[in-house]
N, C-alpha and C positions, 0 to 999 in steps of 0.2 A: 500471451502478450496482452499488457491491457489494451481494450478497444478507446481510441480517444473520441471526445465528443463529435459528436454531427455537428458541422460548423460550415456556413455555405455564405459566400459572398452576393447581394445582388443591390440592382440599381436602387436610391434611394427612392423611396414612393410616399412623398408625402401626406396624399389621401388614406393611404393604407395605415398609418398612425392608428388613428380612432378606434379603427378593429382590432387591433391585434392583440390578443391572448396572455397572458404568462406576465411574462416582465418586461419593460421598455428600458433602456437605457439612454441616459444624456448627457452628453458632455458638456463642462461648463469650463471657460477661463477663467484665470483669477480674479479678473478685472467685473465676473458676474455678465460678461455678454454670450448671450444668446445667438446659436447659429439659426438656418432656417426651419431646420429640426426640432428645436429646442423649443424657436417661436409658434412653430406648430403646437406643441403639447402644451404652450403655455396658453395657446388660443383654447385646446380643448377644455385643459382644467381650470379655465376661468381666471388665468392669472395667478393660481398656487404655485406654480414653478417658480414664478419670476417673484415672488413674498417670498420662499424658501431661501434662494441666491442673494438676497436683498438681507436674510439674517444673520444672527450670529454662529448659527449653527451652522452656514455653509464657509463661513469665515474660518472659523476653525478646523475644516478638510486641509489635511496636508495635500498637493497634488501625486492624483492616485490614487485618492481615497474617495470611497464613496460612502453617500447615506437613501437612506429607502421613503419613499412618500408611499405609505399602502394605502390601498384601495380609493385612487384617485377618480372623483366624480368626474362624468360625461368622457369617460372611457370604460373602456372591456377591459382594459390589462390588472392583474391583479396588484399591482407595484412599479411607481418608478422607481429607478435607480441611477441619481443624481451623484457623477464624476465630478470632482474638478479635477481639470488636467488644463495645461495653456496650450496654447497653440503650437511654442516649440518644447516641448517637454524631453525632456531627455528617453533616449530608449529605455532606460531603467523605470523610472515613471510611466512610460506608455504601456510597456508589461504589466506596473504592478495594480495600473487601473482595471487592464483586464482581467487579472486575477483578482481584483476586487469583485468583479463581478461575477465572477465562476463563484466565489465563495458562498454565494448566499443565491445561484442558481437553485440548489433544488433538484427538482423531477418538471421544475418549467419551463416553456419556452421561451427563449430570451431576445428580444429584438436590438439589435444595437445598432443606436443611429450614430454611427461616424462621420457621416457625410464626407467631406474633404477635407479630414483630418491628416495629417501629414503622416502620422505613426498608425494608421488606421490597420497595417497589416500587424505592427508589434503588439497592441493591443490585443487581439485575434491572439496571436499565439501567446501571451500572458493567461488568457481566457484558457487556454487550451493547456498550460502545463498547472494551472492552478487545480483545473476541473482533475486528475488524477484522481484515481481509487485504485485502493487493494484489496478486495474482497472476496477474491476466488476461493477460501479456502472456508467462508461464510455459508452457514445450511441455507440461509434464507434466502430467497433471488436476490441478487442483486440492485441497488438501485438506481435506475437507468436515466440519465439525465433528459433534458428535454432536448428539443434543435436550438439550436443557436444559429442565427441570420444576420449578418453584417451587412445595413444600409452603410452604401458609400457611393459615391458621385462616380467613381471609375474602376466597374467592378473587377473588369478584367486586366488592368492593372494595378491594382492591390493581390488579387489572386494569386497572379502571376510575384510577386513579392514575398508571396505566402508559401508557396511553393515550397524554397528550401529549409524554411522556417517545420516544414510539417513534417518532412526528414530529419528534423534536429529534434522534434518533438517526440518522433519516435524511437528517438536513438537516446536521450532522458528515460522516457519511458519504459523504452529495455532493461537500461543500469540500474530503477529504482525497482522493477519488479524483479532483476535479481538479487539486490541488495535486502529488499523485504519478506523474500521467499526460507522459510524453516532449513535447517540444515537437514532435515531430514527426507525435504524434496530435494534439495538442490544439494546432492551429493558431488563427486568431483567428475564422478561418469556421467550425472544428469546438465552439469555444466559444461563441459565437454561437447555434451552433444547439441545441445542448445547454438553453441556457436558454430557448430560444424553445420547447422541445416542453414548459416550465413551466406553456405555457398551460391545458396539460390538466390542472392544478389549483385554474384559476381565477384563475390570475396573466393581469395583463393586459402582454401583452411585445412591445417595439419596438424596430426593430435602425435605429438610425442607419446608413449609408453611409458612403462617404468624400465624393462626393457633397455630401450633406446636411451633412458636418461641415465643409465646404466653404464651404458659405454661410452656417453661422452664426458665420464666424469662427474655428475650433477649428483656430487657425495652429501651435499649440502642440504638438498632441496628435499633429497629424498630421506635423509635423515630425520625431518621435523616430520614427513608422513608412513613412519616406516611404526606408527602406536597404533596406524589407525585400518580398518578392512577396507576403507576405500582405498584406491590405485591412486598413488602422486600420478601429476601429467602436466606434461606444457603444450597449450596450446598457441599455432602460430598462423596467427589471420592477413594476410597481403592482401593491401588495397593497389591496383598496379593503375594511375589514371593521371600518370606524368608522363615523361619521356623517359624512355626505357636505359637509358644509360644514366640518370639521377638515383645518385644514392638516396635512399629511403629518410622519413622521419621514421625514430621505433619508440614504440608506445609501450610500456613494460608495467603489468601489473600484478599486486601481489594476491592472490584465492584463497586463500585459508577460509573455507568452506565452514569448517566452526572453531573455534580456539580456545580450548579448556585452559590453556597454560603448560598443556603437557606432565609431568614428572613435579613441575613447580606450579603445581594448579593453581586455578585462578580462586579466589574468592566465589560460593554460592550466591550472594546479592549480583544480580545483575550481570553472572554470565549469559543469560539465555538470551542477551545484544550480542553476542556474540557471532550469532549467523552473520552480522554486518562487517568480518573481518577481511570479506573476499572483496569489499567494497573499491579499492586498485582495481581489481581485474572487471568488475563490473563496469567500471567507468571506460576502461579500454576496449570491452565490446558496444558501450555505449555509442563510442567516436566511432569506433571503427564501422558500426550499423549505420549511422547517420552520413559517413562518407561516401557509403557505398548507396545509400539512396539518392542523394541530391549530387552522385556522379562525382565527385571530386577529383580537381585535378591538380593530382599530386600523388606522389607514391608513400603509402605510408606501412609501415607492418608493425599489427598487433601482436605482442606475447604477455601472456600470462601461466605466471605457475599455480597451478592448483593442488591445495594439499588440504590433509585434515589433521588436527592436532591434538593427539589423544594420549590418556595416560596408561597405556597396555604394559603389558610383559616384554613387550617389544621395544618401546619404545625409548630415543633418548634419552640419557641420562644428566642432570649437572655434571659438568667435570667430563663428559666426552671429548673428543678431539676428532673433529673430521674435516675431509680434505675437500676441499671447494673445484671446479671446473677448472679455473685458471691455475691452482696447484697450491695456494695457500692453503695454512690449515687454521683451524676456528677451535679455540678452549671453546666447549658449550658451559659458561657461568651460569644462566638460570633459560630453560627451555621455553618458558614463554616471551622471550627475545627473539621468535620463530622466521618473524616475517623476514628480516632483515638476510636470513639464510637463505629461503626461497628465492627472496632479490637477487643477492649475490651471483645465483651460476646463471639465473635468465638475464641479467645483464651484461654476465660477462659472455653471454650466447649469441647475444644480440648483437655483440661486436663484431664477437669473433665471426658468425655467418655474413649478415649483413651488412657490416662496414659501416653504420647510419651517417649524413649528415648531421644528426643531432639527436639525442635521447632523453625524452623526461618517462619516471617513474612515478608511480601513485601507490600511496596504499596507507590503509589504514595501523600505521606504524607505531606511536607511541601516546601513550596516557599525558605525558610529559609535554607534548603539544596543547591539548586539551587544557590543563593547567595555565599554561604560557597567553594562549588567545583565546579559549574558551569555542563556543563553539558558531562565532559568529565570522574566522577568517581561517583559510590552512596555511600551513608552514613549507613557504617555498626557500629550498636551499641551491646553489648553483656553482658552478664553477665559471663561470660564462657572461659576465653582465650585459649583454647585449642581448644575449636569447633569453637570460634573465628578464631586462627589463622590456623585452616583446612578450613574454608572459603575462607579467602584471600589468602591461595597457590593454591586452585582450583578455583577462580577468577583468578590469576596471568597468572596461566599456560593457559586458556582459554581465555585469552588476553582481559577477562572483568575489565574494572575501580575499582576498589571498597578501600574505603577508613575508617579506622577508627575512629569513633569518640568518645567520653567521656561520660559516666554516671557518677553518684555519688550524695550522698544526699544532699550537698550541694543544687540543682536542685530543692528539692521537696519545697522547702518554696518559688518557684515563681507558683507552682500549687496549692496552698494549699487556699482554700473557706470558708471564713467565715460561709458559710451555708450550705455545704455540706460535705462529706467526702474528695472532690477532685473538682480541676475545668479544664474544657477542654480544656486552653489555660492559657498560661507564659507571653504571650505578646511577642513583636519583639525579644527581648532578647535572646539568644540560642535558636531561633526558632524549630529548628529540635531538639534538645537536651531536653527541656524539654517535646515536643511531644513523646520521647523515653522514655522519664521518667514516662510519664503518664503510658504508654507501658506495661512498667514495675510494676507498681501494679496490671496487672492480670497474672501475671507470677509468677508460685510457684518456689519458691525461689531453691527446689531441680530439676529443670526441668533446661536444659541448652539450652538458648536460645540465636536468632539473630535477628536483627531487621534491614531489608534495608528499605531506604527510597530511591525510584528510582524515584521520582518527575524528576530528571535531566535527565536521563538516558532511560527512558522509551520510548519517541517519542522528533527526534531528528530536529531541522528548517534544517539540512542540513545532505546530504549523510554523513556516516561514512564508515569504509573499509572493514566491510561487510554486511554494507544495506544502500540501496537508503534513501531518506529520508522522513521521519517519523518513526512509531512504529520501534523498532530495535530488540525487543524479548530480550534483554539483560536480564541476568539471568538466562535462561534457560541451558546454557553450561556449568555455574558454577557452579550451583545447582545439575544438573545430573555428574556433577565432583567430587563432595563432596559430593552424595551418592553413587558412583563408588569407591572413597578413603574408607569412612570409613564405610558404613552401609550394602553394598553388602559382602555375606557370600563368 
């Protein structure tokens, strides 16, 4: 697990300015007014701050964006680092000023005068998902950031603010060092176990078999890992922190631990992204981490199928036909269409065991999204437009992408097989859409459900504004938003 940074709240001390080490930070309004922090540093540096804010170059800071005055005279710090943010900035803005300031942290130690800034805890935790590293698997030690100190007028209540923010931070944290981990660490038994040692937070966790997935039918799931020597397996995590008679939210994602394409392999350029295919199920131990630290209350149960997808002796064929959990049967058309099979029996499992109040699914589903928004929004599909559109306000307000897209029967006569009930792929055509549509015949029609396809969104070629780049954990903030809105008592 990555360690997050050293990050400590305390009262503001405005004598202590002059001394302090590393980096100072400051925040400015638009309007260029100075708090008493600010006027501080402006006292020490002779008036450089208040010239800088008076220019055109502070003029041009979007809010949330910073720039650097180095090695500023009649102080010790090596660097200011001049924010503008306003006084009511939006939580998205208060993040991405702190991730501004993570980015050009360093190995220094960073002072941040907040003062009685109203977002002073979002800021903090911006600082703290920006600062992320993946480097475990680096010869070289690691490099270890410095502390981070947030002056603010009221430490222990920002703290206390901070609090469930740091459970959220860690449960990010979780999904993107799964997301960014080799397939050849994070096999389906090293995944497995990983969420099974959750229990020591109170999750209650159950590792299906192949065995087990055997008998209840899950012809499906076990089909797309029947190429590969690791074991298919679903794992099933209960968060139980509602009232015991409320049916559950179920959190359903898809692991495809690494995805060749199977039998229809994939292209050599740029399979080796492919460890990021388990990217669903990681977001679901994500939530499911971060519920069980800041206590949640609500009842929620994680499933995820985990599988590998490999082009063996063993392994499907184009042109198979297998029977799914709920008893439909699947033409396999092209075997890298994988995930959508895996979904299939953990969703119809999810029903059939726990009854949900409502089910979204995640997973890194089709290329055809990718195309469609590229990789700056994911594709929400739904049956539901109310739990629909409580998604996309707790996407909004958590500054996550997320974009609707269309169902409708129209759709099914490009799935529709000559030899089977249903077939695994539409072809290029509404790529992602008809993959939703498949989606949607293990979904009972009284269950209200969502479907992301984070294929875009999951692991990113370039830093975003609050992760370096690759895995980004996206969905985890919007997820635990929209069981904050509406399923916590």
């Amino acid at each position: 697990m990555t360690t997050p940074v050293a990050l400590t709240f305390a009262e503001t001390d405005l004598d202590a300015i002059g001394g302090a080490t590393g980096r100072v930070a400051v925040f400015v309004d638009g309007d260029g007014k100075l708090d008493p922090a600010g006027r501080r540093v402006n006292r020490l540096t002779r008036g450089a701050l208040a010239r800088f804010v008076e220019s055109p170059a502070f003029a041009r800071l979007a809010p949330g964006e910073a720039a650097t005055l180095a090695f500023p005279a009649h102080m010790q710090a090596d660097a200011i680092d001049v924010v503008r943010l306003d006084r009511r900035p939006t939580l998205a803005q208060a993040r991405k000023a702190g991730a501004a300031l993570a980015r050009v942290q360093g190995t220094a130690d960073v002072l941040v005068l907040a003062g009685a800034h109203p977002r002073a805890s979002d800021i903090a935790f911006g600082f703290a998902l920006r600062a992320y590293s993946f480097d475990i698997h680096k010869s070289a030690d690691p490099t270890v950031p410095g502390k981070v100190q947030v002056m603010v007028t009221k430490p222990e209540v920002v703290a206390a603010q901070a609090g469930p923010m740091a459970a959220l931070a860690e449960g990010v944290f979780f999904t993107r060092d799964l997301v960014n981990e080799p397939a050849n660490i994070l096999t389906t038994d090293d995944f497995a176990a990983r969420l099974a040692a959750m229990h020591e937070l109170g999750l209650e966790v159950e590792i299906l078999e192949e065995a087990d997935l055997e008998k209840l039918g899950m012809r499906a799931l076990l089909a797309v890992g029947q190429g590969s020597e690791s074991p298919s397996k679903v794992v099933v995590m209960r968060w139980n922190g509602g009232a015991a008679d409320e049916a559950p939210l179920a959190l359903v994602g898809k692991g495809v631990v690494f995805d060749t394409g199977g039998i229809s392999i994939k292209p050599a350029q740029g399979m080796e992204e492919m460890t990021m295919d388990m990217g669903g199920a990681g977001v679901v131990a994500g939530v499911m981490r971060a519920l069980a630290l800041r206590k949640a209350r609500a009842n929620v149960v994680g499933l995820v199928g985990l599988v590998e997808n490999m082009p063996d002796g063993k392994a499907q064929r184009p042109g198979d036909i297998v029977r799914t959990m709920k008893g439909d049967t699947v033409e396999v058309i092209n075997t890298d269409a994988e995930g959508r099979l895996v979904l299939a029996d953990v969703l119809w499992y999810a029903q059939d065991r726990f009854a949900p109040r409502a089910m979204v699914d995640l997973a890194t589903l089709t290329g055809a999204i990718i195309i469609g928004l590229g990789h700056e929004k994911a594709g929400v599909f739904s049956n539901d437009d109310a739990f629909c559109a409580a998604f996309l306000k707790a996407a909004g307000t958590e500054g996550e992408g997320a974009w609707r897209m269309p169902l409708g029967a129209a759709y099914d006569k490009l799935i529709k097989s000559q030899l089977a009930d249903i077939k695994n792929t539409g072809g290029r055509a509404a790529g992602s859409i008809t993959a939703a549509q498949f989606l949607q015949c293990f979904v009972k029609p009284d269950c209200p459900w969502i479907h992301l396809d984070i294929a875009g969104v999951a692991r990113v070629g370039e830093e975003t504004a609050l992760a370096p780049k690759g895995a980004t954990g996206w969905g985890v903030l919007a997820l635990d938003r929209l069981i904050s809105d509406m399923f916590e008592a």
